[in-house]
MMTF fields as JSON, N, C-alpha, C and O atoms, coordinates in Angstrom:
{
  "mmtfVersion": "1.0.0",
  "mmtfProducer": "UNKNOWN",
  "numBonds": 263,
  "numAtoms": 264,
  "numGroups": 66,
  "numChains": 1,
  "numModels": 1,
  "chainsPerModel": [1],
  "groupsPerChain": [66],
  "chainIdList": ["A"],
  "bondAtomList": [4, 2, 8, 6, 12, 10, 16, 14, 20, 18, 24, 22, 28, 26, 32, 30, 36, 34, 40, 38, 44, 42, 48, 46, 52, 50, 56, 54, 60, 58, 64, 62, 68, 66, 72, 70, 76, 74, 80, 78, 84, 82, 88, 86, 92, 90, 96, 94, 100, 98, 104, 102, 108, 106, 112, 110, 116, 114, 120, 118, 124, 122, 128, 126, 132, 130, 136, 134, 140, 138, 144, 142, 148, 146, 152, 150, 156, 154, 160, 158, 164, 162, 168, 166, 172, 170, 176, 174, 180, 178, 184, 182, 188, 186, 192, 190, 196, 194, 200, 198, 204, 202, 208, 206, 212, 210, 216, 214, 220, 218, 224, 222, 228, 226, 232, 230, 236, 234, 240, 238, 244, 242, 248, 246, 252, 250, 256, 254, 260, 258],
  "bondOrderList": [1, 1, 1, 1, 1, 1, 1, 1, 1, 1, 1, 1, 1, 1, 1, 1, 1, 1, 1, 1, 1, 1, 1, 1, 1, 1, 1, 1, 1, 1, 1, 1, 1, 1, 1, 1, 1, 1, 1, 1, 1, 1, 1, 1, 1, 1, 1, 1, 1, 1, 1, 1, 1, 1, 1, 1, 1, 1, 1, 1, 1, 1, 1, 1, 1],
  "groupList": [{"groupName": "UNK", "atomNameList": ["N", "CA", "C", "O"], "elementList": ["N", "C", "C", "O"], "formalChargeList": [0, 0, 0, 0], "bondAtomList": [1, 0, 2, 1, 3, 2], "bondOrderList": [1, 1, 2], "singleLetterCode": "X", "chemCompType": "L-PEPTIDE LINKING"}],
  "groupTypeList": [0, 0, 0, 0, 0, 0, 0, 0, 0, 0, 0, 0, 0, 0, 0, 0, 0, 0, 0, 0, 0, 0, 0, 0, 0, 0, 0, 0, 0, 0, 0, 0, 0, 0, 0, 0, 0, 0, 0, 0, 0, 0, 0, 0, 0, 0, 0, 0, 0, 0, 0, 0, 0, 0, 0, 0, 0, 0, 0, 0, 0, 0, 0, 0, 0, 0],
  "groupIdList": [1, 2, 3, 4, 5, 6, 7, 8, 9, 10, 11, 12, 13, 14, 15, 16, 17, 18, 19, 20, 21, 22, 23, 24, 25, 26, 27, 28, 29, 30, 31, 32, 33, 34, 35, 36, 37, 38, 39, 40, 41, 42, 43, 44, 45, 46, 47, 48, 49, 50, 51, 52, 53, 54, 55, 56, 57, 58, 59, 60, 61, 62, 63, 64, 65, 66],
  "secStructList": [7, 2, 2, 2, 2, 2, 2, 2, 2, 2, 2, 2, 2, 2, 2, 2, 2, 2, 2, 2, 2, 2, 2, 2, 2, 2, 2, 2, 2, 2, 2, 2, 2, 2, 2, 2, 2, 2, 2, 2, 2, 2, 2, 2, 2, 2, 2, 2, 2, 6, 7, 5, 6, 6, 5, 7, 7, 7, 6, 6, 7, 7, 7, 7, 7, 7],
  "xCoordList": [184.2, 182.94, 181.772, 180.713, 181.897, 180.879, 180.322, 179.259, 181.478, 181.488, 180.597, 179.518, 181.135, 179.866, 178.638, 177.537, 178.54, 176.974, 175.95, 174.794, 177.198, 176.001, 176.267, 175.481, 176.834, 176.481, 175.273, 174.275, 175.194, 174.24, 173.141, 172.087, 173.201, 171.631, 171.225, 170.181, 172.508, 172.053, 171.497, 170.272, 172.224, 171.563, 170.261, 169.45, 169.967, 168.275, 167.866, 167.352, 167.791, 167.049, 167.171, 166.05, 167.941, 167.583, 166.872, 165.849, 166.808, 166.226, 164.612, 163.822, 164.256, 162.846, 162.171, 161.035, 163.046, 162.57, 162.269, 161.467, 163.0, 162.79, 161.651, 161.046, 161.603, 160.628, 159.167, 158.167, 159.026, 157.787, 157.42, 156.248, 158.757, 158.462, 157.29, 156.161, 158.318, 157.552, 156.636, 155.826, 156.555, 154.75, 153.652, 152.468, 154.21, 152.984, 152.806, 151.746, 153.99, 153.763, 153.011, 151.972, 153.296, 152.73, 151.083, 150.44, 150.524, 149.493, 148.557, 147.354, 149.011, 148.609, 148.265, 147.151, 149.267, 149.305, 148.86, 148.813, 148.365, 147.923, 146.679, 146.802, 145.34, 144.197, 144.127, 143.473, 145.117, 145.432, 146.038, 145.734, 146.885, 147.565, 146.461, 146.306, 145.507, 144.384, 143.794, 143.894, 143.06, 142.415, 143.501, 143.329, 144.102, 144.671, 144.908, 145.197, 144.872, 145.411, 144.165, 143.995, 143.152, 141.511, 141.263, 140.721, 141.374, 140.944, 142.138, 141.91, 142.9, 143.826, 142.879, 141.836, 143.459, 142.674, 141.044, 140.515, 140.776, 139.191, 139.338, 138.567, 140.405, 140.206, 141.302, 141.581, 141.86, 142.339, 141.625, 141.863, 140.016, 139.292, 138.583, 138.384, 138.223, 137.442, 138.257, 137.798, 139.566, 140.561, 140.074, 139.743, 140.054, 139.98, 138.583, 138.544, 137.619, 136.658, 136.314, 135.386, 137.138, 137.241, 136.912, 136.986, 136.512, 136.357, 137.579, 138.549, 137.428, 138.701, 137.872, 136.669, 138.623, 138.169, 137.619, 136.913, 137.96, 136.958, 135.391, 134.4, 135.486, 134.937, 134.386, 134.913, 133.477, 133.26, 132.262, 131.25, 132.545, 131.762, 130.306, 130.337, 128.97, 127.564, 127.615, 128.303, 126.962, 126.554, 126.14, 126.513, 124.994, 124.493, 125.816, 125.751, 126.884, 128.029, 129.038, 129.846, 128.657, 129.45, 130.743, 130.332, 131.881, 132.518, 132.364, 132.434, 132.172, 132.184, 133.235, 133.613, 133.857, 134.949, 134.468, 133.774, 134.634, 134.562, 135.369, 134.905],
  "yCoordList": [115.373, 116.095, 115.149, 115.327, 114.289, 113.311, 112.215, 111.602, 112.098, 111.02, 111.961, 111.578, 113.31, 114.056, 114.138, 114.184, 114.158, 114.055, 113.348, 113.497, 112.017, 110.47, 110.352, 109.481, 110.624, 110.569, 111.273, 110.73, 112.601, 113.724, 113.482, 113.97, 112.649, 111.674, 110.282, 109.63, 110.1, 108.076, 108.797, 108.719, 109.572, 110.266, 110.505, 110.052, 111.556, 112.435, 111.127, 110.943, 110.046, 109.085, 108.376, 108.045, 107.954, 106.805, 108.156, 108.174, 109.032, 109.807, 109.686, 109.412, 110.047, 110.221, 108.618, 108.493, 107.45, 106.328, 106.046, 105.188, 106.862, 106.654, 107.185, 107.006, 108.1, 109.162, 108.613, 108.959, 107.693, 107.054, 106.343, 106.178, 105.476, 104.023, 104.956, 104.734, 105.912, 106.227, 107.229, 107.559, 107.516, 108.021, 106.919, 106.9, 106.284, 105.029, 104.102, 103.475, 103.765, 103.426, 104.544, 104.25, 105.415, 106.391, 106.156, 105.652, 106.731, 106.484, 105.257, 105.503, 103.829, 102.562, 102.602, 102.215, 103.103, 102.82, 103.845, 103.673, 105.394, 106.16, 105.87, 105.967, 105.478, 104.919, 104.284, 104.552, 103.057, 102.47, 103.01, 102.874, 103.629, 104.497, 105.087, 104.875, 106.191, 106.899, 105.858, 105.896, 104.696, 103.866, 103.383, 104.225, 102.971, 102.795, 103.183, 102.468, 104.941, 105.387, 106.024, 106.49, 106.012, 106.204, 105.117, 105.567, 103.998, 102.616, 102.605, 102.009, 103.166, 103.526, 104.348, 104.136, 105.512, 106.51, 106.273, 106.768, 105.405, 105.348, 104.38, 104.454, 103.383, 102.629, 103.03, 102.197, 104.184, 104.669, 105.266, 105.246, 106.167, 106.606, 105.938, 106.166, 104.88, 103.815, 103.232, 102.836, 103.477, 102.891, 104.358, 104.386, 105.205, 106.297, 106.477, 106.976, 105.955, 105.826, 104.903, 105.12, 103.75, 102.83, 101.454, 100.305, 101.975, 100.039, 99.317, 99.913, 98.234, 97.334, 96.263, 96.157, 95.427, 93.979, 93.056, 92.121, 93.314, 92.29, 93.255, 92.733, 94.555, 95.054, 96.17, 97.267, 95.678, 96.376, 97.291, 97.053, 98.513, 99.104, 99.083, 98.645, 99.412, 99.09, 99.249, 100.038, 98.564, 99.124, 100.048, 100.207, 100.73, 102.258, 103.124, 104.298, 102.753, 103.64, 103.873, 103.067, 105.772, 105.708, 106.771, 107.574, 107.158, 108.127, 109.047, 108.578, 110.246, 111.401, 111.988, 112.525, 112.022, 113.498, 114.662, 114.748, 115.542, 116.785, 117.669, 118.624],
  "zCoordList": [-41.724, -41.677, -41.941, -41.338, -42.695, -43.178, -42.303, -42.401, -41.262, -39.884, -39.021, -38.571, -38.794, -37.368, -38.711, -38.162, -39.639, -40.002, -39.614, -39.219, -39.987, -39.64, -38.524, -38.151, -37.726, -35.683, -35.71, -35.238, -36.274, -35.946, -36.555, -36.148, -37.685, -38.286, -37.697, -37.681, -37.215, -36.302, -34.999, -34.905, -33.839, -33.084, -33.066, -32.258, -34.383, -34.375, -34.42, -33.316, -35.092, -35.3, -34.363, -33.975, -33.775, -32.312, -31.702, -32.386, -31.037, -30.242, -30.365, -29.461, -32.135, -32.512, -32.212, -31.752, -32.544, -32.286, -30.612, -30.242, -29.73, -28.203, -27.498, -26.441, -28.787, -27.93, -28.463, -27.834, -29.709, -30.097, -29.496, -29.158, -29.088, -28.194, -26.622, -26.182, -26.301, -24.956, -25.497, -24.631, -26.022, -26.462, -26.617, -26.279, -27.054, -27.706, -26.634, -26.654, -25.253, -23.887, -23.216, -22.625, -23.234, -22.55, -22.514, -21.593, -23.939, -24.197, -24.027, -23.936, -23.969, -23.655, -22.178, -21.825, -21.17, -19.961, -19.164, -17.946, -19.904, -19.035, -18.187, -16.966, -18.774, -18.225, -17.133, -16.124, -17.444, -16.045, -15.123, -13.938, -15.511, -14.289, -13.256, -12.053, -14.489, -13.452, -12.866, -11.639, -13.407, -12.23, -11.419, -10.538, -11.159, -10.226, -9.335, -8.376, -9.272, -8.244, -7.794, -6.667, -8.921, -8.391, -7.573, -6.564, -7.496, -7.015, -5.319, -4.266, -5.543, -3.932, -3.523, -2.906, -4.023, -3.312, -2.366, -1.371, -3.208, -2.626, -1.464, -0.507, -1.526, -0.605, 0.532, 1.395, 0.527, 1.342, 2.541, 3.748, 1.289, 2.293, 3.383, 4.576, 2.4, 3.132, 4.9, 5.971, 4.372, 5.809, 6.474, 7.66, 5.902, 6.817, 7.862, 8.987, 7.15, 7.662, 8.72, 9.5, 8.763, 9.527, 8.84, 9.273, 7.583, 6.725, 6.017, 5.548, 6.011, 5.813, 5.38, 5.618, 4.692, 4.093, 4.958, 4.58, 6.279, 7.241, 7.631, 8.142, 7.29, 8.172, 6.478, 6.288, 5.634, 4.372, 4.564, 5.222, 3.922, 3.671, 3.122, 1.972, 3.542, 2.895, 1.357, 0.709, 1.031, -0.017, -1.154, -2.316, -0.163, -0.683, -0.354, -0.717, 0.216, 0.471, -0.768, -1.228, -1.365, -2.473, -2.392, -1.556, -2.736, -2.62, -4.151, -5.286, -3.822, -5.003, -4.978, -3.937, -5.953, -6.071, -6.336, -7.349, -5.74, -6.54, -7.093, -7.716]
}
């Protein structure tokens, strides 16, 4: 009985330690995540529009989300 305890306490505890690790990644790397896929997205439109790195978009040219 004393052996399934400490499985069932080494367990809870590696678990709570896994789940910190990926909380505390989580939290570091969310930001970037959103720009990133803000920073695609936009230059997706831009292909859509017909601009490309040889061929850039103006300046005064901004995209809004709504």
């Amino acid at each position: 009985m004393k052996d399934i305890l400490t499985i069932i306490f080494r367990l809870t505890l590696s678990c709570l330690l896994a789940a910190a690790v990926m909380g505390t990644c989580f939290v570091f790397t969310n930001n970037a995540k959103k720009h990133n896929e803000h920073v695609k997205e936009q230059e997706v439109r831009y292909q859509l529009l017909g601009y490309s790195k040889t061929n850039p978009p103006p300046a005064s040219m901004a995209m809004h989300e709504m």
